[in-house]
Structures are given as structure tokens and as C-alpha cells.
PAKOL-190599 format. One record per residue (C-alpha): residue number from 1; chain; x, y, z. Coordinates in steps of 0.25 Angstrom, whole numbers. Each point is the difference from the previous one (the first is absolute). Layout:
BEGIN
+-----+--------+-------+-------+-------+
: num : cadena :    px :    py :    pz :
+-----+--------+-------+-------+-------+
: NUM :      A :     X :     Y :     Z :
...
+-----+--------+-------+-------+-------+
END
This chain:
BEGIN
+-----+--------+-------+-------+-------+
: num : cadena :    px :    py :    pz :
+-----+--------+-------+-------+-------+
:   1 :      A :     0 :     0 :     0 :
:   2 :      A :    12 :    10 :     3 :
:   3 :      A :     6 :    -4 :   -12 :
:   4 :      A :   -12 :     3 :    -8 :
:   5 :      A :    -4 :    14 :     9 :
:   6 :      A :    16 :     4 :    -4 :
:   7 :      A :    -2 :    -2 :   -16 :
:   8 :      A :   -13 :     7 :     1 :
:   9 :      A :     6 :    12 :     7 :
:  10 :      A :    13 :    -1 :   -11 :
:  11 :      A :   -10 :     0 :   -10 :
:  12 :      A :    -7 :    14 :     5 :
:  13 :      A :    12 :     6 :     2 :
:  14 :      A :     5 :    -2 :   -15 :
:  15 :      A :   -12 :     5 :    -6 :
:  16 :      A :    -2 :    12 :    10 :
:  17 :      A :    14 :     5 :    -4 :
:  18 :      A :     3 :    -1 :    17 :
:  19 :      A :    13 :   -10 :    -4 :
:  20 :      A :    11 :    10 :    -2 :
:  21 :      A :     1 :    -5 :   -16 :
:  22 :      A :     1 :    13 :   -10 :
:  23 :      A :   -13 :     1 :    -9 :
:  24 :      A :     1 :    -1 :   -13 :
:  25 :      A :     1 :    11 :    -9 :
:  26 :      A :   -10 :     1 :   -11 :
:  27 :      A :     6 :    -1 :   -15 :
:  28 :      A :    -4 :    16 :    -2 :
:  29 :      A :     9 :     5 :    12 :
:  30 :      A :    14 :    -7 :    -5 :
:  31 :      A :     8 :     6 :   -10 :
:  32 :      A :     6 :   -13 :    -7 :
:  33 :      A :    13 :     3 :    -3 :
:  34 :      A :     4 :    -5 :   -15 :
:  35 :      A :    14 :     4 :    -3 :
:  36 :      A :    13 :     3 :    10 :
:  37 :      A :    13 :     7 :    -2 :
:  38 :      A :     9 :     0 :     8 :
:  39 :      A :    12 :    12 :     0 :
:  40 :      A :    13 :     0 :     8 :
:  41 :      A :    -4 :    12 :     9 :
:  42 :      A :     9 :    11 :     7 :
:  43 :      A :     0 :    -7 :    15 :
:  44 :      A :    -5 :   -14 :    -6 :
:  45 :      A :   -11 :    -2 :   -10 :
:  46 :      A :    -9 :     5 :    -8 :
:  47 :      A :   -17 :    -8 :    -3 :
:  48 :      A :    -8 :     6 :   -10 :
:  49 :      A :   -13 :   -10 :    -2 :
:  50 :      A :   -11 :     3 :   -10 :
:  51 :      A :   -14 :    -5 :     0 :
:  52 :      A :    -6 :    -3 :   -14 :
:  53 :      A :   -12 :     7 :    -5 :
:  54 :      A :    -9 :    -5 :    12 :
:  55 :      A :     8 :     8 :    10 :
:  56 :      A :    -9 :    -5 :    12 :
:  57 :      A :    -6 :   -12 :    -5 :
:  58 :      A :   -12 :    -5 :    -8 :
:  59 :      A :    -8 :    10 :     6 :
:  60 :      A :     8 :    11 :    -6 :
:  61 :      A :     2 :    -7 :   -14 :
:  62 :      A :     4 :    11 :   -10 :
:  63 :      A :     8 :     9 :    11 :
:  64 :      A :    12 :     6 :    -4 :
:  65 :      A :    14 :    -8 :     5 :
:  66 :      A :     5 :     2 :    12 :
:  67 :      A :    15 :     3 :     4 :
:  68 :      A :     5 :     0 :    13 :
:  69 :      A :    15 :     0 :     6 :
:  70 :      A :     7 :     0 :    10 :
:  71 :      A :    17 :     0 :     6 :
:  72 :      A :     5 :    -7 :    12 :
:  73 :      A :    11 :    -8 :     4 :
:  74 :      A :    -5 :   -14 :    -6 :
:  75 :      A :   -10 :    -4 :    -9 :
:  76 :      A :    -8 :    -3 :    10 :
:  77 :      A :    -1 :    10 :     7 :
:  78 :      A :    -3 :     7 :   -13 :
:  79 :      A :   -11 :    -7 :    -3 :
:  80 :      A :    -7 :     1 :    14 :
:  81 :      A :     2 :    15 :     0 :
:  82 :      A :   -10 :    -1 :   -12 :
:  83 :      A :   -11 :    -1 :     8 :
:  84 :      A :     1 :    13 :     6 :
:  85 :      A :    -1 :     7 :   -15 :
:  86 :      A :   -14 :    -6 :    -4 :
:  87 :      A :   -14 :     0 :     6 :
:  88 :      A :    -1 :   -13 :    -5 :
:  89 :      A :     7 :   -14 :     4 :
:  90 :      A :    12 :    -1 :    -8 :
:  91 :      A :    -1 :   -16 :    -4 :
:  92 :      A :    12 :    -6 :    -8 :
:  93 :      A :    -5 :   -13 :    -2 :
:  94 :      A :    -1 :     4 :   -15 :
:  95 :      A :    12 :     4 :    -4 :
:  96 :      A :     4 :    -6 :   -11 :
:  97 :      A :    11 :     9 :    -7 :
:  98 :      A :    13 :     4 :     6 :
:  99 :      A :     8 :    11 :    -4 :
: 100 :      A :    15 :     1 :     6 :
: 101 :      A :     9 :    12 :    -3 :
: 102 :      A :    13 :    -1 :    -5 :
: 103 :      A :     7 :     7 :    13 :
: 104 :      A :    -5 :   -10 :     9 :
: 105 :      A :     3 :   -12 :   -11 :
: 106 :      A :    14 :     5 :     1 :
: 107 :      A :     0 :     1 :    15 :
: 108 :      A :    -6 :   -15 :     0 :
: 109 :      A :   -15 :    -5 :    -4 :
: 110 :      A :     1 :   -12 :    10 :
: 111 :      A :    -9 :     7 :    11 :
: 112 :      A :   -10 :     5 :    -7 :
: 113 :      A :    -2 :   -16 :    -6 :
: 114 :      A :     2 :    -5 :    15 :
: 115 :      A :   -13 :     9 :     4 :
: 116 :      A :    -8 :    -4 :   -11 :
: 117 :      A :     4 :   -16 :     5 :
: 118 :      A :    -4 :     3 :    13 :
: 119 :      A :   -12 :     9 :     0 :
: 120 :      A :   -13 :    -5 :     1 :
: 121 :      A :    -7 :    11 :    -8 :
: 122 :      A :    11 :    -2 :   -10 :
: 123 :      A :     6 :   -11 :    -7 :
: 124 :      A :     9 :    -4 :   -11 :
: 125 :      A :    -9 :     0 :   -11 :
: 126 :      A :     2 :    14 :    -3 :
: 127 :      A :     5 :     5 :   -14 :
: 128 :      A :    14 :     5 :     2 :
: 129 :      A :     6 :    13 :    -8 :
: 130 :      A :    12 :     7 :     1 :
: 131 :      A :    -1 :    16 :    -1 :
: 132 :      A :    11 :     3 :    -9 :
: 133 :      A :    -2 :    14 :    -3 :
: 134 :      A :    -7 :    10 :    10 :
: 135 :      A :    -5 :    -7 :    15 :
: 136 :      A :   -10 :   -10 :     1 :
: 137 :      A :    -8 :    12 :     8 :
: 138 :      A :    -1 :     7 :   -12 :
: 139 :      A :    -4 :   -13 :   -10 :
: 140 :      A :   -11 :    -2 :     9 :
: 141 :      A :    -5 :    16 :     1 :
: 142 :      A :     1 :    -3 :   -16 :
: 143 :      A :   -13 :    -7 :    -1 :
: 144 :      A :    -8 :    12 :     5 :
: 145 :      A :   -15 :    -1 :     3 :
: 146 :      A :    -1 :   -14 :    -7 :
: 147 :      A :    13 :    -7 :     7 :
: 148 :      A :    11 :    -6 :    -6 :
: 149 :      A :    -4 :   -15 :     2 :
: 150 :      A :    -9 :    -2 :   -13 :
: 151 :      A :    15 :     5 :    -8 :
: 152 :      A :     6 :   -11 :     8 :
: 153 :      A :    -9 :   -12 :    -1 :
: 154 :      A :     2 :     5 :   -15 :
: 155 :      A :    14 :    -2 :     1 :
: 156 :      A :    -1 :   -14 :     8 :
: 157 :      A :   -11 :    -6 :    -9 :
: 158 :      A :     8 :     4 :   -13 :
: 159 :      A :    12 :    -5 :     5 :
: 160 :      A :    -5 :   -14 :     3 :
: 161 :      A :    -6 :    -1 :   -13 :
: 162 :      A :    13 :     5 :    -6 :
: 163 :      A :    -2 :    15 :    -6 :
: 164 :      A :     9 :     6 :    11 :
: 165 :      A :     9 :    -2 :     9 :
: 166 :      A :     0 :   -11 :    10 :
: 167 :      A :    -8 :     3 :    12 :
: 168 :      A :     7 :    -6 :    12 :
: 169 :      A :    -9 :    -3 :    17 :
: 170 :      A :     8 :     4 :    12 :
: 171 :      A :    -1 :   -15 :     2 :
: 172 :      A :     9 :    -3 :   -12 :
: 173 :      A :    10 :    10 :     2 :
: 174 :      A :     1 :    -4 :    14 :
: 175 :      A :     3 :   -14 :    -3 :
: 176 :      A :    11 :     2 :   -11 :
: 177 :      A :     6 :    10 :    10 :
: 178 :      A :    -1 :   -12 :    11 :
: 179 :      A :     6 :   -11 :   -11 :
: 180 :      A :     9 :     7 :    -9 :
: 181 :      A :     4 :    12 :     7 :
: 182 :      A :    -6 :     7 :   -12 :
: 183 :      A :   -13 :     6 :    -6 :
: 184 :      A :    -5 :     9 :   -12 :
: 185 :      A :   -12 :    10 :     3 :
: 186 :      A :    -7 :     7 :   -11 :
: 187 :      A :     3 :    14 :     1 :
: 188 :      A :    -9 :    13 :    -3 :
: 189 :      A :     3 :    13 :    -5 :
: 190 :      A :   -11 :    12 :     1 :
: 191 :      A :    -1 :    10 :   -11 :
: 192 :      A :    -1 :    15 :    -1 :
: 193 :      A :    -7 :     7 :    10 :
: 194 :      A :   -12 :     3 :   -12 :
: 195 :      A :     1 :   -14 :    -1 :
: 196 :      A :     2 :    -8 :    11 :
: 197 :      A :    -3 :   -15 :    -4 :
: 198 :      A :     9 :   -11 :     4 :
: 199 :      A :     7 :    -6 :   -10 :
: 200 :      A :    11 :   -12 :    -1 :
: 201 :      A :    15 :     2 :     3 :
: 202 :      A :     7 :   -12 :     0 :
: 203 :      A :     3 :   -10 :    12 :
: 204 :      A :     6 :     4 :    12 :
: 205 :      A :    11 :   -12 :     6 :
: 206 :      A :     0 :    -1 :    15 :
: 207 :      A :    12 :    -8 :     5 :
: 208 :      A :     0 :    -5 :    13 :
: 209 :      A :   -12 :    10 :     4 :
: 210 :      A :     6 :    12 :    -6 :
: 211 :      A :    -1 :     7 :   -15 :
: 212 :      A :    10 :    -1 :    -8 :
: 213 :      A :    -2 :     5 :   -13 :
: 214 :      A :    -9 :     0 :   -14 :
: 215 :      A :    -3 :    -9 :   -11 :
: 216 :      A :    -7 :     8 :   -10 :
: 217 :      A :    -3 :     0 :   -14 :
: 218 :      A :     8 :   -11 :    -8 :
: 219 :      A :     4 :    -6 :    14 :
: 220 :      A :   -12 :    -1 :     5 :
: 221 :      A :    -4 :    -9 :   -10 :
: 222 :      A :    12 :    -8 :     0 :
: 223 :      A :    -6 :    -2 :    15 :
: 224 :      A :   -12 :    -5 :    -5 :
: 225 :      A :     6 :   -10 :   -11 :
: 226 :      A :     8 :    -6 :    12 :
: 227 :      A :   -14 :    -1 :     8 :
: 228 :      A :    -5 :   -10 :   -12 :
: 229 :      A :   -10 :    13 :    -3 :
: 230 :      A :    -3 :     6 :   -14 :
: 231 :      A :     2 :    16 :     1 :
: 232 :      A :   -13 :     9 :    -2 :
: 233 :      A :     4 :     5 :   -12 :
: 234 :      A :     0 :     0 :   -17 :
: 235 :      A :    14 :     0 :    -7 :
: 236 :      A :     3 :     8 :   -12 :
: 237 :      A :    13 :    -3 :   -10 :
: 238 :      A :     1 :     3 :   -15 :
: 239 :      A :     2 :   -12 :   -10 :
: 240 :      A :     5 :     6 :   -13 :
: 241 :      A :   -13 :     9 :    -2 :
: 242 :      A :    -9 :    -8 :     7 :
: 243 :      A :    -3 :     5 :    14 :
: 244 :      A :    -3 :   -11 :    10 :
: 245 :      A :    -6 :     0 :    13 :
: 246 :      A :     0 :   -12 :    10 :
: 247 :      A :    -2 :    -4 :    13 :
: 248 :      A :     6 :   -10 :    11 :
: 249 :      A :   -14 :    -8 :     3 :
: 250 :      A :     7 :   -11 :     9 :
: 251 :      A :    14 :    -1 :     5 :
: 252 :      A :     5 :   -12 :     8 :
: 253 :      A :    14 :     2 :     8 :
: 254 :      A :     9 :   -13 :     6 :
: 255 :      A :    11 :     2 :     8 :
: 256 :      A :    12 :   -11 :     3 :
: 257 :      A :    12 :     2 :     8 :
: 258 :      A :    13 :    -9 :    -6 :
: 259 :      A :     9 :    -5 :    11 :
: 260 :      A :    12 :    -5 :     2 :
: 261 :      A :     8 :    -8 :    10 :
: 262 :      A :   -12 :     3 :     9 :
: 263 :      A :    -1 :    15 :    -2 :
: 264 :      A :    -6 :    10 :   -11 :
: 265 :      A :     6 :     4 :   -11 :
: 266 :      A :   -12 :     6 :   -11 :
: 267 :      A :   -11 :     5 :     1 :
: 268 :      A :    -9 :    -5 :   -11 :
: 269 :      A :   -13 :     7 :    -5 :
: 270 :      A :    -8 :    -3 :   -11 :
: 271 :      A :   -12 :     8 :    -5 :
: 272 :      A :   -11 :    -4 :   -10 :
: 273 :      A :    -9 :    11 :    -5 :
: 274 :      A :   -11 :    -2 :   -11 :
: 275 :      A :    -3 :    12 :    -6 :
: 276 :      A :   -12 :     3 :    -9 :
: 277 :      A :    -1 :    11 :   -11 :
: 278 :      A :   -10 :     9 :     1 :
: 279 :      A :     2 :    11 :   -12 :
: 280 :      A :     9 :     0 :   -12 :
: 281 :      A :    -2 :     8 :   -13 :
: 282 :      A :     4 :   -12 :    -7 :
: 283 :      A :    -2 :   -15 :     0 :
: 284 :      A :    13 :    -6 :     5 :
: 285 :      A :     9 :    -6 :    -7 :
: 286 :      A :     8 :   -13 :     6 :
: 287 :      A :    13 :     9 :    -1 :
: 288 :      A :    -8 :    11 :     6 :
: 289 :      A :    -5 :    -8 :    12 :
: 290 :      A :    14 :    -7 :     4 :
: 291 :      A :     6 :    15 :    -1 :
: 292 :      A :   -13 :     4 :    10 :
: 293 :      A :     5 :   -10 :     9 :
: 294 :      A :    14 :     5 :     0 :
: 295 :      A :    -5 :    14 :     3 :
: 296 :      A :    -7 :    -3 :    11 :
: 297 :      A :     8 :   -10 :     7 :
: 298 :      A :    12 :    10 :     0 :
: 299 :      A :   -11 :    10 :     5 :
: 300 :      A :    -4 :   -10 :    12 :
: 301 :      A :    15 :    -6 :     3 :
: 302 :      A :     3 :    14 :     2 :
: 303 :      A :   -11 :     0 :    10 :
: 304 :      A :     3 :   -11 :     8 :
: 305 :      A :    15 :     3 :    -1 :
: 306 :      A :    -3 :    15 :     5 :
: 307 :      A :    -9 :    -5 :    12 :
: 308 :      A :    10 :   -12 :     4 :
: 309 :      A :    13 :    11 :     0 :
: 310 :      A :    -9 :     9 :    10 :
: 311 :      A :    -4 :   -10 :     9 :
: 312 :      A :    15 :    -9 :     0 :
: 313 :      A :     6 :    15 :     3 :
: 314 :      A :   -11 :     3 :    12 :
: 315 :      A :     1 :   -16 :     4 :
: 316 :      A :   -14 :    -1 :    -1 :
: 317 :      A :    -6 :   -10 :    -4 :
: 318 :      A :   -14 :     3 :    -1 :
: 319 :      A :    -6 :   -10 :   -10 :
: 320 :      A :     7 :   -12 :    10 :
: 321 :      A :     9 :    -7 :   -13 :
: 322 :      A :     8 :    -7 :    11 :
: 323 :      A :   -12 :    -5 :     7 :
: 324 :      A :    -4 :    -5 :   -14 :
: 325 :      A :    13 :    -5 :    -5 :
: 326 :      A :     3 :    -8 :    12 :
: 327 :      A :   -13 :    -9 :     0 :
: 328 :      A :     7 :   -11 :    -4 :
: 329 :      A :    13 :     4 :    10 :
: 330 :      A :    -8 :     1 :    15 :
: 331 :      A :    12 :    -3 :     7 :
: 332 :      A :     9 :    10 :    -7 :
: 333 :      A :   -11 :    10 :     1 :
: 334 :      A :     1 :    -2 :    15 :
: 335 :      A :    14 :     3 :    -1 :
: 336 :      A :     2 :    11 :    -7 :
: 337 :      A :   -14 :     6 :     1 :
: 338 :      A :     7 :    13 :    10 :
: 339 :      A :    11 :     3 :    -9 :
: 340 :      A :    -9 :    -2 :   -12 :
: 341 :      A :    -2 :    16 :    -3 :
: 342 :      A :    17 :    -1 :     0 :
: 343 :      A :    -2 :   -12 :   -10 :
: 344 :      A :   -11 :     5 :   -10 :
: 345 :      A :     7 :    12 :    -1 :
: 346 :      A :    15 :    -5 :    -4 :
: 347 :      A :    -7 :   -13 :    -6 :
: 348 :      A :     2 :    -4 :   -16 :
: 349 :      A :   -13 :     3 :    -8 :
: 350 :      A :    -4 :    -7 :   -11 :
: 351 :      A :   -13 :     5 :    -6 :
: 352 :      A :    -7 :    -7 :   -12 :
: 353 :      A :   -12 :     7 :    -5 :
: 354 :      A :    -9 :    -6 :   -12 :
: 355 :      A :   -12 :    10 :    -6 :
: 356 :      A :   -10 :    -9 :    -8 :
: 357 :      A :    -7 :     9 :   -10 :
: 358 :      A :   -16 :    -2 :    -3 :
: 359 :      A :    -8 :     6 :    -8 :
+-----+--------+-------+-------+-------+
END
């Protein structure tokens, strides 16, 4: 009976509110924060989060974005001092896009992933940029009243089918950080003040947890070949009066390590691209396609030779070609896995590129 008459009670308590839990907040009284960015600040750091369009929630569909930030001494902090800026719960269960700038990426990105790991509200998930150009501050106050998110779930979806730039979670950076001491992280560049739209630049490389440099342009391609990844983007060469254009649909990467007397002497990579020709003023001739194919694998050799001179000279190998090469060589792998930025830096190459021409 006093077990019963002590349930009853419990129950009661609950429902009247008397049992000390927080109520809950209704969806129109939280601003659901969509977008973070995160500044090294003058004593610490610097938060800048942004709502989409519903600033507060479903209620409030249709209202203009809404930018909050905040400095303290840790990101934490920061964070918690954001409540004290709205008239509505700050809630950060929605972020989904993370924006770091490039001073702190210098100083080291390894906390601000940590915190993401650890906090509840948080997580891993989150789309990762790097600001190389301006403050991640001012990439988020670029959005204005509409937010930035919808550019950058733009960017994400376009990079997974392809048409951009690979799109890359906190989660996946963290790993290859954790695993092979390196990671590539899409970076961003904000236009002109009249136009402020984000745009790609290039991917950062953070070795160890710190940015190292660049690969843009040629090189940054070159990254993508290595990753088995066909670049978002339409060739152009000139075939005797016949302008050509083509594209890298699919491209397949292997790597091998060659050893001898139980240690590593070559690094072996071989790439496959298949590329397809989308325009031509003429039909081809066979002569014209086997000089197509020369053209562009000297254009794509250049690429993954240009990206694999900038990452051996940082020791970085973000695109984890020892990992990969040692598959078959576990115990060497074990041997030399901490001295392998010191290996694949002064290792042989030996790249072999084939390029398959269709139609």
C-alpha cells in the first residue's frame, strides 16, 4: 500500500511541475541555431551562430535569420554567454554547418572538434569549412536576413553529387586527424562587400591539428584524383581546329607500397580516369582522340604530381596513401606508422595514370 500511495504521489508531483525538472519550452520560444562559426577571439574566442529563416521556430516561419555572438575565454563559455543576447532559448541542437576561421585553424582546430564530440547539443555531424579569406563572423553575417545555411547545404549537396568540392562532417576530419595525423577541410572565400556570397577556395591541410597551408586550383584536383574522386569540372583543349571538351566522370586510385628487406622503398600510385566527351565541333577522328587522351593526362599528371609535391613538403598525408598501401603490410605498418610523415615525404614515387576516352 505505501509503495503504491509513493507512486501515486511521484505521479502528481510530475504532472503539477512541483518536482524541480525544467519545463519545457515550447518550439515558438527557441531560437534554433542552424549555422556556428567560430573565431579566434582577442582574450579567447569568438561564436557567431545564426538561425535559418525561422528564427524562433515553427511559429515564427518566414522571420528574418537571427545572428547572435558572443567572446570568452573558451568555447564554452561563449556559447553560454548567448543566452543572455536573445529573449528567446538559444537551442544548438540544429547546427549543422561549422565555419572555423583561419586564425584559430592556425593556432589549432583540435578544440573546437573536441567540444563538438563532447557536447550534448552538439555533435560531430556538422559540415566542416574552413574561412580562408575574412572571419568565420563575417561568413555567417554574409547570409543577412535569410541565413547562410541554404548556401551551404547547397555546397554539401553539390559536393556529394560531384558538382563542387568535397564536402567533408567534423566527424570525418576528426578521424583522419586521429588516424593519420592529417585532414583536408573544404575551405571558403567571401566575396566583395556588394557581394558577399560564399564561394570555394581550395582545401585547407591540418596536420597534426594545425593549418598548414592551400591546395588550390590544379592542386586541389590533383587531391581529389588521389581520393578516387572525379573533379567537378569540363575540360577544354584544341585538337587541330577541333575544339574539345571533356569530363573526368569516374576515376579509380590504388595505391601500393614496394618493400625491400622489410622496409619501404616506392610508393606506387595508379589512377584510372574515364573520361567522357561532352562537345566537339567536329567528329573525332582516332588520331584526334589518342591526342585528346595525351592532353588531358598530361593536364591530370600535372595535377596529382602538383598536389602530392604540397602534401610530401607539409608531410601530410591527408588522403592516407600509407594506410592504403600497407593493407597487404599490417606489421610494417605497425612499424613504421609514426615516422610515416618522414617516409612519405622522402619515399620513391611512382605514378601511372591511364585516361580512357569515351564518346
Amino acid at each position: 500500500m505505501k509503495g503504491a500511495l509513493a507512486l501515486w504521489l511521484s505521479g502528481c508531483l510530475l504532472l503539477s511541475g512541483c518536482s524541480g525538472l525544467p519545463t519545457a519550452r515550447e518550439m515558438g520560444d527557441m531560437a534554433l541555431m542552424r549555422t556556428m562559426g567560430v573565431d579566434r577571439g582577442a582574450d579567447g574566442v569568438e561564436v557567431t551562430a545564426s538561425t535559418g529563416p525561422r528564427a524562433k521556430g515553427l511559429q515564427a516561419e518566414g522571420e528574418k535569420a537571427l545572428v547572435l555572438s558572443a567572446r570568452a575565454d573558451s568555447l564554452s563559455a561563449a556559447c553560454l554567454s548567448m543566452q543572455g543576447h536573445s529573449d528567446s532559448y538559444v537551442f544548438y541542437g540544429y547546427v549543422d554547418q561549422l565555419l572555423v576561421g583561419e586564425e584559430l585553424a592556425r593556432e589549432g582546430i583540435k578544440p573546437v572538434l573536441d567540444y563538438f564530440a563532447r557536447d550534448e547539443e552538439l555533435g560531430l555531424g556538422a559540415q566542416l569549412w574552413l574561412m580562408r579569406s575574412g572571419t568565420a563572423r563575417q561568413a555567417v553575417e554574409s547570409g543577412g536576413e535569410t541565413g547562410v545555411d541554404g548556401r551551404l547545404s547547397t555546397m554539401q549537396l553539390d559536393g556529394k553529387l560531384g558538382e563542387a568540392s568535397m564536402s567533408r562532417t567534423a566527424g570525418e576530419v576528426y578521424t583522419d586527424l586521429m588516424e593519420r595525423g592529417a585532414a583536408f577541410v573544404p575551405a571558403l572565400v567571401t566575396g566583395e562587400l556588394e557581394d558577399a556570397t560564399l564561394t570555394e577556395g581550395g582545401y585547407g591541410i591540418i596536420k597534426g591539428e594545425r593549418l598548414v597551408g592551400y591546395l588550390e586550383g590544379e592542386a586541389a584536383r590533383g587531391l581529389e584524383l588521389l581520393l578516387g574522386r572525379a573533379p567537378a569540372e569540363v575540360l577544354t583543349v584544341q585538337l587541330e581546329g577541333n575544339r574539345v571538351s571533356a569530363r573526368v566522370n569516374m576515376a579509380n586510385t590504388t595505391v601500393g607500397l614496394e618493400i625491400q628487406e622489410e622496409r619501404p622503398t616506392k610508393l606506387q600510385i595508379k589512377c584510372r580516369a574515364d573520361v567522357g566527351v561532352t562537345e566537339y565541333e567536329q567528329e573525332l577522328s582516332r588520331a584526334q582522340q589518342q591526342a585528346l587522351s595525351n592532353q588531358l593526362k598530361g593536364k591530370l599528371m600535372d595535377r596529382l604530381e602538383g598536389a602530392l609535391a604540397a602534401l610530401r613538403q607539409w608531410q601530410a598525408d591527408c588522403a592516407g596513401l600509407g594506410l592504403k598501401g600497407a593493407a597487404f603490410h599490417p606489421q610494417l605498418w605497425k612499424e613504421i606508422r609514426e615516422q610515416w610523415p618522414m617516409w612519405f615525404r622522402m619515399l620513391e614515387l611512382d605514378i601511372q595514370l591511364q585516361v580512357m576516352i569515351h564518346d
